[in-house]
KEMIVO-521936 format. One line per 4 residues: number of its first residue (from 1); their letters; for each residue y negated, z, x negated of N, C-alpha, C, O. Coordinates in steps of 0.001 Angstrom, whole numbers. Each point is the difference from the previous one (the first is absolute). Layout:
BEGIN
NUM> A> Y/Z/X/Y/Z/X/Y/Z/X/Y/Z/X | ...;
// end
This chain:
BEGIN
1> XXXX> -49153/213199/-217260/-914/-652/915/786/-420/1245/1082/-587/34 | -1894/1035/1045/1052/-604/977/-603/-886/852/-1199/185/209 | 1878/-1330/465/-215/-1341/409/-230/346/1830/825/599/690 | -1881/-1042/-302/652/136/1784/703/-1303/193/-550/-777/-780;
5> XXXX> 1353/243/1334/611/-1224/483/148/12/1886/209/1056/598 | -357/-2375/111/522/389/1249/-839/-1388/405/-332/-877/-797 | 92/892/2126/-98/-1108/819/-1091/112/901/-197/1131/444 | -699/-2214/-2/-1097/-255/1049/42/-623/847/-77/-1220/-149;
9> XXXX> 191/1678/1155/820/-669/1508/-1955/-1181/20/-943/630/479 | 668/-1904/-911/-1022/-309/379/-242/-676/1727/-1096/-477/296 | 2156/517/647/-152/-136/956/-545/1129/458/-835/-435/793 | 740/1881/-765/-200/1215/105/-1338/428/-255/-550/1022/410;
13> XXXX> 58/-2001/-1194/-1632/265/-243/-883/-554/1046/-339/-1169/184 | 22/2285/490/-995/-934/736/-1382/-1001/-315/-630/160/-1045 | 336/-931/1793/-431/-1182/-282/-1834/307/-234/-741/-670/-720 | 489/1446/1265/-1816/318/-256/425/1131/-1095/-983/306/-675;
17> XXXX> 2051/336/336/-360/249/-1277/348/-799/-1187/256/538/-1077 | -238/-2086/1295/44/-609/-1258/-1376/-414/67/-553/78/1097 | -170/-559/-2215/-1416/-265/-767/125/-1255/-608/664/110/-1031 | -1086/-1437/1278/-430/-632/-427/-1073/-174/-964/-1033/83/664;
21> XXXX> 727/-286/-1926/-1463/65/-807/702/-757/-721/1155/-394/-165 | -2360/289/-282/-766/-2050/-1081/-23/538/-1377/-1018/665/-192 | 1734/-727/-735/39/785/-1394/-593/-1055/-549/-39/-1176/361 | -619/1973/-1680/-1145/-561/-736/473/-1329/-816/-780/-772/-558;
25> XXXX> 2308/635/593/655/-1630/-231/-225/-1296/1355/245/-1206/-39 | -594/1742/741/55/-737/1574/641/-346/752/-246/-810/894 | 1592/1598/-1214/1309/273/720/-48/1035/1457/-337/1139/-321 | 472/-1217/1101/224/688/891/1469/823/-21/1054/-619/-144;
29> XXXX> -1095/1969/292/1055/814/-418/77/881/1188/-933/688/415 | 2437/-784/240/-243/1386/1121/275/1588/-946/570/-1/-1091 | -995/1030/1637/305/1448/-73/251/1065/809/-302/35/1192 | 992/1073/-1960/332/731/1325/20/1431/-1123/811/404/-834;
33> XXXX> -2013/26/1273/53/1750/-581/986/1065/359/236/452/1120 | 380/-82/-2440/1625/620/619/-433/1591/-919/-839/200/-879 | 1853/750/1568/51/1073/-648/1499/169/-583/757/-796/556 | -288/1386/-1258/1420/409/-655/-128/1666/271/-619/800/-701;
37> XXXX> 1230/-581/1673/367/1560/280/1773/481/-163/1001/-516/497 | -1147/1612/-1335/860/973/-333/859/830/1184/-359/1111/393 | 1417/-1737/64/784/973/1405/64/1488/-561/-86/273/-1197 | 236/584/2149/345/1187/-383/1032/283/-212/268/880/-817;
41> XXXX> 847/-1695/1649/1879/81/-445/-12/-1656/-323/-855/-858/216 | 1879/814/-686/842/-1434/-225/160/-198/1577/-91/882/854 | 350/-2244/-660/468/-620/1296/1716/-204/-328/710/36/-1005 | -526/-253/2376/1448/-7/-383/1035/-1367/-1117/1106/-277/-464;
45> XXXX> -2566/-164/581/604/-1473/-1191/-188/247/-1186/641/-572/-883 | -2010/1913/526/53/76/-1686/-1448/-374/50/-355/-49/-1178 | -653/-238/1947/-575/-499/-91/-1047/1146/-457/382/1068/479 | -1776/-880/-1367/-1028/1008/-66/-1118/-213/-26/-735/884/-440;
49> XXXX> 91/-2311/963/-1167/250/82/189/-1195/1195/1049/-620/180 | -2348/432/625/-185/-1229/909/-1377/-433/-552/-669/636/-814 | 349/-1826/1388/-1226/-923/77/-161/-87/1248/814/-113/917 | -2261/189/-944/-708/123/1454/-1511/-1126/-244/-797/172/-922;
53> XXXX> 692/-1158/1845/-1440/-403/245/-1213/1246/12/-53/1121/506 | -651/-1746/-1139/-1197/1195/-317/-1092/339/327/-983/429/-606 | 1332/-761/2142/-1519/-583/1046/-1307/1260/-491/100/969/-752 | -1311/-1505/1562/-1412/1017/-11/747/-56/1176/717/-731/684;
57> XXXX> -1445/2350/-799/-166/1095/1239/-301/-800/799/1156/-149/397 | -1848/-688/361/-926/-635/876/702/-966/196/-172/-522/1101 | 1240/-137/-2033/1358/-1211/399/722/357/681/233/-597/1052 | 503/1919/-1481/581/543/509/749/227/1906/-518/701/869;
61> XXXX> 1443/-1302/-762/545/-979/1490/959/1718/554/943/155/-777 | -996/803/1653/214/1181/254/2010/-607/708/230/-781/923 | 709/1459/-1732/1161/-124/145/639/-1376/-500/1121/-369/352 | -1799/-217/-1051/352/-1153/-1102/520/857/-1184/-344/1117/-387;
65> XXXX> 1431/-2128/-142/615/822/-757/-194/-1188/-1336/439/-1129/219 | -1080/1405/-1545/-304/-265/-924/883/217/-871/-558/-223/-1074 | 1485/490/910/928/-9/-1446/943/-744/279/783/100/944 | -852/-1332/-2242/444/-1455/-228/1637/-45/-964/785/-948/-13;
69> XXXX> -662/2017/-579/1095/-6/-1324/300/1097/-286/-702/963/311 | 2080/-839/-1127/126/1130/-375/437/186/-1455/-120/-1021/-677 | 671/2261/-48/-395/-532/-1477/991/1289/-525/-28/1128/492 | 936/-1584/-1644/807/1004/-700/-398/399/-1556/-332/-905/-765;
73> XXXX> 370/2182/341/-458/-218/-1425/1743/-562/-670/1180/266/228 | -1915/-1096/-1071/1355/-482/-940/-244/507/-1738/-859/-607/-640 | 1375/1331/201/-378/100/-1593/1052/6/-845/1059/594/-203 | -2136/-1998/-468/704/-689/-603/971/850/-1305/-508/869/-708;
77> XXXX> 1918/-1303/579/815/986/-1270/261/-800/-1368/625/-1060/-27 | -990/1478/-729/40/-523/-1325/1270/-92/-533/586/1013/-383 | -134/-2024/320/1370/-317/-170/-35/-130/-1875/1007/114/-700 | -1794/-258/407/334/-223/-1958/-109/1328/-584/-629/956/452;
81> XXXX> 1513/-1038/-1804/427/1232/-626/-1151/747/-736/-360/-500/-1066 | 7/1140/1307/-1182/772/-914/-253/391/-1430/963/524/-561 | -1838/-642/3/410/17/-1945/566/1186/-244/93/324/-1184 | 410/588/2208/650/1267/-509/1222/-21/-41/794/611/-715;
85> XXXX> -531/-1992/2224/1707/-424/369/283/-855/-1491/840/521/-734 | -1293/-1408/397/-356/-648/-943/144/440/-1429/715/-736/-681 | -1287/1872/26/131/885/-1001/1457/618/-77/535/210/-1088 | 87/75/2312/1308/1134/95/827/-566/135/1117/514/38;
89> XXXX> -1420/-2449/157/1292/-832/199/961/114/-1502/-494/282/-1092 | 1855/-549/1319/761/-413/-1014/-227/-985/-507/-575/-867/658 | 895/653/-1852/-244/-1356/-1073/852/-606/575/988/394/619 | -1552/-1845/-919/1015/-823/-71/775/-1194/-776/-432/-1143/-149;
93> XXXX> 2050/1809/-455/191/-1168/-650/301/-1894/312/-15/-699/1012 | 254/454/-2395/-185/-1367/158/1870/-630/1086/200/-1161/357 | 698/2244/-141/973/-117/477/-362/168/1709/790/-469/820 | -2212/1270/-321/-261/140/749/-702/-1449/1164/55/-388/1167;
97> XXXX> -516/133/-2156/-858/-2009/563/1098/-193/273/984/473/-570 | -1014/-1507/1870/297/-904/398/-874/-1325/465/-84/-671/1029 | -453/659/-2197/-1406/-1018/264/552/-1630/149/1095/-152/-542 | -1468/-669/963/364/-1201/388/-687/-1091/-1459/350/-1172/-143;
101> X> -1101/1709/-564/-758/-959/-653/440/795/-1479/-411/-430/-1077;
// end
């Protein structure tokens, strides 16, 4: 499974695309409709996908530039021994402990 990780410049978001609404607790919550797009190369930092504000067509501000963050896949490595590493290990004798207790 792989993880995206990375960062959201929120100064970078512009300000009519954040959303204010009244959630059914009666909290007022801002929002900001984002997309997660896939680069076609890596950037030169490693980076493979960006986040972009996710305006309507009709929001849409002509040479505004909408992408807020950028994002690396990280996947995650399983560091513990597997019941096969496990099965093929050597025994171990009681000369082998060095147990404290």
């Amino acid at each position: 499974m792989a993880i995206l990780s990375g960062s959201i410049c929120l100064s970078d978001i512009p300000r009519e695309q954040m959303k204010k609404i009244k959630c059914k607790d009666g909290v007022e919550r801002i929002y900001v409709n984002v997309a997660v797009i896939e680069r076609r190369e890596k950037s030169q930092f490693g980076h493979t996908h960006f986040i972009t504000c996710s305006p309507k067509k009709e929001e849409r501000v002509e040479g505004r530039n909408y992408i807020c963050g950028d994002l690396k896949e990280f996947i995650p490595q399983n560091t513990s021994p597997t019941p096969e590493d496990i099965n093929n290990a050597p025994s171990v004798s009681d000369d082998d402990l060095d147990l404290p207790f």
